[in-house]
SERO-843567 format. One line per field, with one value per residue: residue in one letter; residue number from 0; x negated, z, y negated of N, C-alpha, C in turn. Coordinates in steps of 0.02 Angstrom, whole numbers. Each point is the difference from the previous one (the first is absolute). Layout:
REM SERO-843567
res	[A:...] $
n	[NUM:...] $
n_xx	[X:...] $
n_zz	[Z:...] $
n_yy	[Y:...] $
ca_xx	[X:...] $
ca_zz	[Z:...] $
ca_yy	[Y:...] $
c_xx	[X:...] $
c_zz	[Z:...] $
c_yy	[Y:...] $
REM end
This chain:
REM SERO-843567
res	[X:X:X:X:X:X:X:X:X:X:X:X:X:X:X:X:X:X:X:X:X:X:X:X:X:X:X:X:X:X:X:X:X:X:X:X:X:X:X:X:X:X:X:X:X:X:X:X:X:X:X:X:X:X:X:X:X:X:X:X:X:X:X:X:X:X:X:X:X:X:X:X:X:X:X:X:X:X:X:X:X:X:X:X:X:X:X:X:X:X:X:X:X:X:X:X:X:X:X:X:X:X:X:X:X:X:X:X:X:X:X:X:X:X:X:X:X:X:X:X:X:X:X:X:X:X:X:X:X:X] $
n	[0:1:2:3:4:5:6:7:8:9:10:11:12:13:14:15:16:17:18:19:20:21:22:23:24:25:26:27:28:29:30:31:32:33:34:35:36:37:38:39:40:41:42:43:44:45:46:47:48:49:50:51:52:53:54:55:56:57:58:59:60:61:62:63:64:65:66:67:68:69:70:71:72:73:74:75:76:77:78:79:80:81:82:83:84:85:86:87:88:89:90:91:92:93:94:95:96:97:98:99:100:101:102:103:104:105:106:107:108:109:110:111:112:113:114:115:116:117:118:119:120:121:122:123:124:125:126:127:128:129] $
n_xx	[-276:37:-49:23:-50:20:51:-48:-48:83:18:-64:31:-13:-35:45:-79:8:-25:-70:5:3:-63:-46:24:-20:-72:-8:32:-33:-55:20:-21:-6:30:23:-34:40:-67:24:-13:65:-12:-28:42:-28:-19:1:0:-44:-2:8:36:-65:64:-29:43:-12:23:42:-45:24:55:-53:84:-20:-18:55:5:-66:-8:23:-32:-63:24:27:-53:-44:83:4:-55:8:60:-32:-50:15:-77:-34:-24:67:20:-73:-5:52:-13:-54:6:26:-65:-54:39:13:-80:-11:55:45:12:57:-21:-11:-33:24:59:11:7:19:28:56:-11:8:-4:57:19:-23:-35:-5:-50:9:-97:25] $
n_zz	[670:-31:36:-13:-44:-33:-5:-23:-73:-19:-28:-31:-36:-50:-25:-35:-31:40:-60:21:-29:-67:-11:31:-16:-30:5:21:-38:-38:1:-28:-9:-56:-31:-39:-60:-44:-47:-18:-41:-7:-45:43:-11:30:56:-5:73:20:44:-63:-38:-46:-45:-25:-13:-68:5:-47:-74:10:-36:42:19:62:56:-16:65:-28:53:-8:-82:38:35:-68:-46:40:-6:-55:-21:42:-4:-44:39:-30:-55:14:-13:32:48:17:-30:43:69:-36:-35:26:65:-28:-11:58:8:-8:55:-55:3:20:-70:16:15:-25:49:-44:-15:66:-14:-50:83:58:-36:-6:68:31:29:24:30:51:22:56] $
n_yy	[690:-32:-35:-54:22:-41:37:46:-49:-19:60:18:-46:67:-20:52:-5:42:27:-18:-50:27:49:-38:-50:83:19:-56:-11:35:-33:-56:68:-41:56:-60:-24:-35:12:-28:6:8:-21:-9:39:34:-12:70:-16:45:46:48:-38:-42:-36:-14:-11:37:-48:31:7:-65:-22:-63:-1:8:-30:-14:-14:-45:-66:-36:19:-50:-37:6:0:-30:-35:-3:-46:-33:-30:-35:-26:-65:41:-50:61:29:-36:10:79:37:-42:26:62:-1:-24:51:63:-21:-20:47:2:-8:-53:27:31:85:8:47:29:-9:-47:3:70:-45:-60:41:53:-32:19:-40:31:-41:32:-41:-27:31] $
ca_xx	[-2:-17:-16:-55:-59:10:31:-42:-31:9:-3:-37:-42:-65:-11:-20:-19:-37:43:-19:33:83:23:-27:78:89:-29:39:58:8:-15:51:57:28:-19:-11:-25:4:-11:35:-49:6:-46:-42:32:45:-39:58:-23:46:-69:-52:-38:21:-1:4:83:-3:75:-11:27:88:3:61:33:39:-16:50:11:-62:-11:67:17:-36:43:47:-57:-36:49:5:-45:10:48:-8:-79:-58:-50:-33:-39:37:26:-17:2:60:9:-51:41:71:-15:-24:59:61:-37:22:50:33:26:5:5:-45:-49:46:-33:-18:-30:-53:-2:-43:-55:-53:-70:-49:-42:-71:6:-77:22:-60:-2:36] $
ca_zz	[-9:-95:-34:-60:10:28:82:36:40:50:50:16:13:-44:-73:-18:-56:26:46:77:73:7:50:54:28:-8:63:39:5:17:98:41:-21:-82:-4:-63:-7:-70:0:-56:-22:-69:-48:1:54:76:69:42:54:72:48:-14:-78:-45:-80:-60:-55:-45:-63:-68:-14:-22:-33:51:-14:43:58:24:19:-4:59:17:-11:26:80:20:-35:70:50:-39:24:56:5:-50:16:-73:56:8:-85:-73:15:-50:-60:-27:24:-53:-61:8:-10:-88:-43:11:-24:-75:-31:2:66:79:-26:38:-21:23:9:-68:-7:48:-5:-60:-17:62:-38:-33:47:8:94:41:106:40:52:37] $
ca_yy	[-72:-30:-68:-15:-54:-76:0:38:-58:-48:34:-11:-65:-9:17:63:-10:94:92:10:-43:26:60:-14:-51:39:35:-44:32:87:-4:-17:51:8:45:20:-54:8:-96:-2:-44:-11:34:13:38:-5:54:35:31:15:-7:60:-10:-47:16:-65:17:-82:27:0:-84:-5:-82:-32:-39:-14:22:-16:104:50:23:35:69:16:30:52:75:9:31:70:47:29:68:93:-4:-9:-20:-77:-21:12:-58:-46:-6:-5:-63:-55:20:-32:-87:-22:-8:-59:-43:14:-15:-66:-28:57:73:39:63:65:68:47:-45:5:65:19:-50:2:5:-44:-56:23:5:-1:-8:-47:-6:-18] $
c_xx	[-29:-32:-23:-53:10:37:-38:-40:8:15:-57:-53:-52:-5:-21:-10:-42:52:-17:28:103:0:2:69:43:-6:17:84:15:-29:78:78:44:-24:-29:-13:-1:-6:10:-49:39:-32:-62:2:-2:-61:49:-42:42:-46:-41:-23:27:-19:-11:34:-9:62:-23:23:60:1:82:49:56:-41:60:17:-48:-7:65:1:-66:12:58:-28:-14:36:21:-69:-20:53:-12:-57:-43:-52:-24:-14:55:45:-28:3:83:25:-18:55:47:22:0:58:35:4:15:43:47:53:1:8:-54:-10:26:-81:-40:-71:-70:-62:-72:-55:-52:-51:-58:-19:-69:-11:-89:-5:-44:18:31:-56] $
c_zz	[-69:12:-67:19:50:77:40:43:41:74:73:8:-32:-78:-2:-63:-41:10:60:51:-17:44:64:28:-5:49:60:15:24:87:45:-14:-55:-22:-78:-24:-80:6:-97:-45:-96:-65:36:75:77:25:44:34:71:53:-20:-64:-24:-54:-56:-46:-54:-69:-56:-44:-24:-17:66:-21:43:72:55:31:-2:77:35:-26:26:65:-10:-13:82:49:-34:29:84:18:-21:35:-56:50:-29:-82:-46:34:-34:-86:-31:21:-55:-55:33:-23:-71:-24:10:-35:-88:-55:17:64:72:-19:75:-17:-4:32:-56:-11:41:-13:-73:-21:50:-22:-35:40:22:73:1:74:1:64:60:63] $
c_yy	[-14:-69:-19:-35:-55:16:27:-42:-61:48:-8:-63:-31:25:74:9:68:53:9:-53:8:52:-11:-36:65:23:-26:20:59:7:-14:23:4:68:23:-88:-7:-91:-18:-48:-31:40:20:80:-1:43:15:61:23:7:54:-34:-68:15:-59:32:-62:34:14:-75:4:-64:3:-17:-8:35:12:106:39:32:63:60:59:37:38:79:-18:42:79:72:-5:46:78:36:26:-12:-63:-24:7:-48:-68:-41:-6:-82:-61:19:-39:-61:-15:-2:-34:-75:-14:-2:-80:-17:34:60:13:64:70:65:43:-65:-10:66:9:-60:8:41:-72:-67:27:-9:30:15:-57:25:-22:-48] $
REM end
């Protein structure tokens, strides 16, 4: 499941203004059987968890110029690395590269495989507390 921020919280009903109360609403999810939890945060990256680990994923900088497929090129690296059984942390970092690069570029351009490959070093992934 990909929410963003905002869907997350109307999701939930309340202001998620915390990595801890983002984790806490994924956590939520993941109880009621979502197995994997990528909360999207824009520039400012995504907490992507499952029921063994959470990650704070923050992108590399890029000059925006189009958000247009970011998400989208987010869930398709997610569906890539489950199939493959990427483990959690390199789902993370290739999901954010994605997002980033997509971001990056002009109108509905998206991000290529090579692309993803030679920018996920340069995301940054933290664990939090579950």
């Amino acid at each position: 499941m990909k929410p963003n921020l905002y869907e997350l919280e109307r999701l939930t009903g309340r202001k998620l203004d915390t990595d801890e109360a983002i984790v806490k609403a994924g956590r939520q999810l993941l109880e009621r059987g979502v197995s994997l939890v990528v909360i999207s945060m824009g520039g400012d990256g995504a907490i992507v968890m499952n029921s063994e680990a959470a990650y704070r994923v923050r992108p590399f900088a890029i000059q925006p110029l189009s958000t247009v497929g970011a998400g989208d090129s987010m869930v398709a690296v997610m569906a890539y690395c489950l199939l493959e059984n990427r483990p959690l942390e390199e789902l993370a970092r290739w999901s954010v590269a994605a997002g980033t690069v997509t971001a990056s570029k002009a109108g509905t351009q998206v991000c290529t495989y090579e692309e993803i490959i030679s920018h996920a070093g340069q995301v940054s992934i933290a664990p939090l507390s579950m």
